[in-house]
N, C-alpha and C positions, 0 to 999 in steps of 0.2 A: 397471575399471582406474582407480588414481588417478595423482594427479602429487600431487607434493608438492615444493617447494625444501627442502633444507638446503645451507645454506653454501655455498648461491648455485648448488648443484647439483639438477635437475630429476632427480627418482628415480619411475620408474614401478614402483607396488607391488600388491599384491592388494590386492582391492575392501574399502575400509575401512568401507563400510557397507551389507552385505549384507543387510539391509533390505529395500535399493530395488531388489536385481534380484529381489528374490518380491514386491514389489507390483505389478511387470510380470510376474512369472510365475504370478501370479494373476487376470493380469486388471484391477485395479484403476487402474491407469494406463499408458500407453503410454510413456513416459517419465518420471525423475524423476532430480532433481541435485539436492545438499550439498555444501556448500563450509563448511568448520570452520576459526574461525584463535582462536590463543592465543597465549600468548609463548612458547610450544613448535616453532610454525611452524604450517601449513596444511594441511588432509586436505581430497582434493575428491573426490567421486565421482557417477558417472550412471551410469543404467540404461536402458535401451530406448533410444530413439529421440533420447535426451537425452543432452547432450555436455559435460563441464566444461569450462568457459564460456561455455557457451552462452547466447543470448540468450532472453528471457519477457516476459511482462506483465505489471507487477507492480500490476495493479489498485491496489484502495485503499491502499497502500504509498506511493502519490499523494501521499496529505492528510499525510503528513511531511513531506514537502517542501514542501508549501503552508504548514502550520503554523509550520513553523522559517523561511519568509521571515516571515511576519506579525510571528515574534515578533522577528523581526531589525528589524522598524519597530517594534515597540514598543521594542526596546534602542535606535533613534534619535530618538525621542521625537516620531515621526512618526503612531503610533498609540497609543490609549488600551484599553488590555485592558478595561477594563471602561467605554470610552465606546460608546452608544448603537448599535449596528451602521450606522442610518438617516445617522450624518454622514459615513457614508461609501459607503453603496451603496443608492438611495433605493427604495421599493417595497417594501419589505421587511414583510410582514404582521410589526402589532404593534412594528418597528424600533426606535420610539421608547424602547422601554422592553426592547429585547434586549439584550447586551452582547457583544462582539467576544467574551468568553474563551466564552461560550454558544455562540454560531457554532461555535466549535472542538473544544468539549466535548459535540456532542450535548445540549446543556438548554435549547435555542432552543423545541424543538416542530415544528418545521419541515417538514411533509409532503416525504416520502420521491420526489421523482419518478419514481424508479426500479421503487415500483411501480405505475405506471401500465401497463395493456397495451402492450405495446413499446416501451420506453421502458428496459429494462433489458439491459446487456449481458452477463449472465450468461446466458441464454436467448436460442435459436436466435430470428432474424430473418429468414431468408430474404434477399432483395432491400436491404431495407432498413437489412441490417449497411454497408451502403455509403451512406449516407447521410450529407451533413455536417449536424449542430446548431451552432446560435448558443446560447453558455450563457444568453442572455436567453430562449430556446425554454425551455431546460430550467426557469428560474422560475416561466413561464407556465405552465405545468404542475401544478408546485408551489405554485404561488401561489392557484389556481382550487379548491384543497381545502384544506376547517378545518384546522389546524394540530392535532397532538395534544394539544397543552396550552399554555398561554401559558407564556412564558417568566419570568413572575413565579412563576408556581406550579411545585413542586417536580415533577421528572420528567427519563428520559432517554429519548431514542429513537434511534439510530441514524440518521443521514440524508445520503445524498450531497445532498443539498440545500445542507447547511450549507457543504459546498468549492466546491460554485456562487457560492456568496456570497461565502468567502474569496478565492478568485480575482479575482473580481468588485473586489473591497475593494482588495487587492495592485494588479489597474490603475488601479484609481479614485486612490489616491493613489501612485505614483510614474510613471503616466503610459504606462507600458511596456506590453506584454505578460506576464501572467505566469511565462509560459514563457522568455520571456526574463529576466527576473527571478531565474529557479531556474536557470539556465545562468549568469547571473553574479558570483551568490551563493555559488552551492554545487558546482554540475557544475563547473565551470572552477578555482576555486580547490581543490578537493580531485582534480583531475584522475581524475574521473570519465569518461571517453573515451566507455564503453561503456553509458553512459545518458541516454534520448533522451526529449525530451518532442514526441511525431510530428506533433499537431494533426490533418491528415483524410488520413495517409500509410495505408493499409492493411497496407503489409508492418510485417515486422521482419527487422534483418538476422541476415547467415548469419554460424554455423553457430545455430539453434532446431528445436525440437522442434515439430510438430505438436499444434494442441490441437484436441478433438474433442468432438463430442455427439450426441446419438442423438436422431433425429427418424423421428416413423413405425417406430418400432420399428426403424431402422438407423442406422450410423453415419456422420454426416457430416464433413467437413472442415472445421473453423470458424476454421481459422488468421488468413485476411484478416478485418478488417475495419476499418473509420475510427473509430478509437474517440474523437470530437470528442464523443459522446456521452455520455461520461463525463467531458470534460475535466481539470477540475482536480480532479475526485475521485475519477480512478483511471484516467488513460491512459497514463503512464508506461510504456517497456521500460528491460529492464536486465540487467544479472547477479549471480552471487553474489558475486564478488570488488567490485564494483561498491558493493551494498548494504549487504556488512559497513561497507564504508569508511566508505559515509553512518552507519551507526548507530553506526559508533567513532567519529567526530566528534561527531558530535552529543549521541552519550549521554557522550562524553569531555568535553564544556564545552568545544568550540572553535569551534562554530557561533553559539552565544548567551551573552548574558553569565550568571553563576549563578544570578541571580532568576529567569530566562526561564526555562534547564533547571527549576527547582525548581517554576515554575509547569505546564509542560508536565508533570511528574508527581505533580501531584495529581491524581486518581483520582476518577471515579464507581465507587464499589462495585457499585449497586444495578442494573447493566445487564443481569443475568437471562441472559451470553452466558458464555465460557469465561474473558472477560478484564475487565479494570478498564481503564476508559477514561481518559485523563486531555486536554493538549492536543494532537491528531494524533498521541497513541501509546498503545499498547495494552498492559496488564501480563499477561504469564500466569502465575499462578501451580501450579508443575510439583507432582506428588505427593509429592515427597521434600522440599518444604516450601522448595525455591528458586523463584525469581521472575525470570522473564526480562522485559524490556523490547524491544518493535520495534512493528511491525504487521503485521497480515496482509494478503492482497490476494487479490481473483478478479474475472477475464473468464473470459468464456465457452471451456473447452479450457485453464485455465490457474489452478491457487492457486499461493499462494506464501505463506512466513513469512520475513520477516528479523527479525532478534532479536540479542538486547546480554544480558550477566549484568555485575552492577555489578563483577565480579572484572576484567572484560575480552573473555574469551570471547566470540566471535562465532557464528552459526550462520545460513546464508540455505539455506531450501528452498523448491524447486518444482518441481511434478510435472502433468503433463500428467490429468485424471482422467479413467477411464473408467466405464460404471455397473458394476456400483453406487458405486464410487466408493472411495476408502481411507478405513478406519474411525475414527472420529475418535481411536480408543482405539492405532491403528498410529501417528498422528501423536503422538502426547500420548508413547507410549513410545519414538519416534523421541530427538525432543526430550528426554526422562527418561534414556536410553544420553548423550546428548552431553554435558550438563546437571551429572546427578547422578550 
């Protein structure tokens, strides 16, 4: 069942993306929500255990918001995109010669902490999903292994490392918390109500979905956990109504100034994954030859896509996965019905 406004009137209609009740009737996932808006108005739908509006985690979806402060200090001419990462957050293997837009872009080198044995929260922890981290933990970590490549030499890798560091950088110079920072930058002036940055809270509030994993060959509960573990590179909850907003602002040019947007999407091609990275956002480009703009995100019992098409179009999903998991080829044609 969706809801949808027109002219200020809430219309409950049949399921406008029948999709998502056979990825739960498959097994695939125990829940799953879309939320679509255009200048046509809004289609929202869930399946299983999942509710429109419900709340998630929208893991790595994080490092947008880290990204779009950073580069709101380079629009105040508080940071230097391409000054030294080390004048602002010391320790930093090779620092001297990284560049803040590096940090952002993956082309630092920077060992992945995540995958250290437990150390990732995609993957059951037992006891220890309740553990709080100091993000200086998570460098130590990272810091204790070679770096893939230096950051003079040409190369991408993927690394929650790097939003360790942005976060890092975001306190280091305006003194705050960066969580505070993204609540009064962006959560509070876009009246984002329903998006939280929890620090070592384990829940999330109601009404969400259960997210799950199979340990020992059964299935567990993996809803609670502190995710201080991931901090600023993917602990963020939220919703779909929530995340369109952030990615129409932001990909509208009203969170940074044009240079900033224009730098945030220049693109590594060469990333070997489904998308083109550029600064804290990711391009997918769909089979029918259009290209969406957002990021993706996962915790453990929870992905998520939010996404922008330069026409306007928005599109937030997230689905609870179960094994084996929804095909990447369901997702890709999700997105291609909405899309194209």
């Amino acid at each position: 069942m969706i809801k949808t406004a027109i002219a200020g009137t809430v219309l409950a209609l049949a399921s406008a993306f029948p999709a998502l009740d056979g990825w739960v009737a498959q097994g695939w996932a125990s829940g799953a929500l879309l939320t679509v808006e255009d200048s046509t108005g809004t289609r929202a739908d869930a399946a299983g255990e999942a509710r429109v509006g419900g709340y998630f985690r929208i893991g790595s979806a994080t490092k947008t918001f880290v990204a779009t402060v950073v580069m709101q200090l380079v629009d105040e001419g508080r940071v230097g995109l391409d000054d030294p990462v080390d004048r602002y957050v010391a320790g930093v293997p090779n620092g001297d010669r990284m560049t803040v837009r590096q940090v952002l872009n993956h082309t630092s080198g920077l060992y992945d902490y995540a995958h250290e044995t437990g150390y990732s929260t995609n993957r059951w922890r037992g006891a220890d999903r309740f553990r709080t981290y100091r993000p200086q933990e998570l460098l130590d970590v990272a810091f204790a292994h070679a770096p893939y490549f230096k950051p003079w030499e040409e190369g991408w890798h993927y690394s929650n490392t790097n939003y360790i560091v942005a976060g890092m950088l975001i306190e280091r110079v305006t003194g705050r918390m960066y969580g505070d920072e993204v609540r009064s930058r962006i959560l509070r002036p876009l009246g984002l109500t329903h998006t939280i940055v929890p620090g070592q809270w384990a829940g999330l509030p109601y009404p969400h979905a259960r997210g799950y994993t199979e340990v020992d060959g059964r299935l567990v509960d993996a809803t609670l956990m502190n995710p201080s573990l991931d901090w600023a590179a993917g602990e963020m909850i939220s919703t779909a109504d929530d995340l369109n907003r952030f990615f129409d602002a932001l990909l509208g040019g009203r969170l940074t100034s044009q240079a900033s947007l224009a730098a945030m999407r220049q693109t590594r091609e060469d990333t070997g994954t489904i998308f083109a990275y550029g600064l804290g956002l990711q391009r997918f480009d769909l089979p029918c030859g259009r290209s969406v703009w957002g990021h993706g995100g996962e915790l453990i019992g929870y992905l998520t896509y939010a996404t922008r098409a330069d026409g306007g179009r928005l599109a937030t999903l997230s689905y609870n996965p179960l094994p084996p998991k929804v095909p990447a080829d369901a997702v890709i044609g999700l997105f291609t019905s909405v899309y194209c």
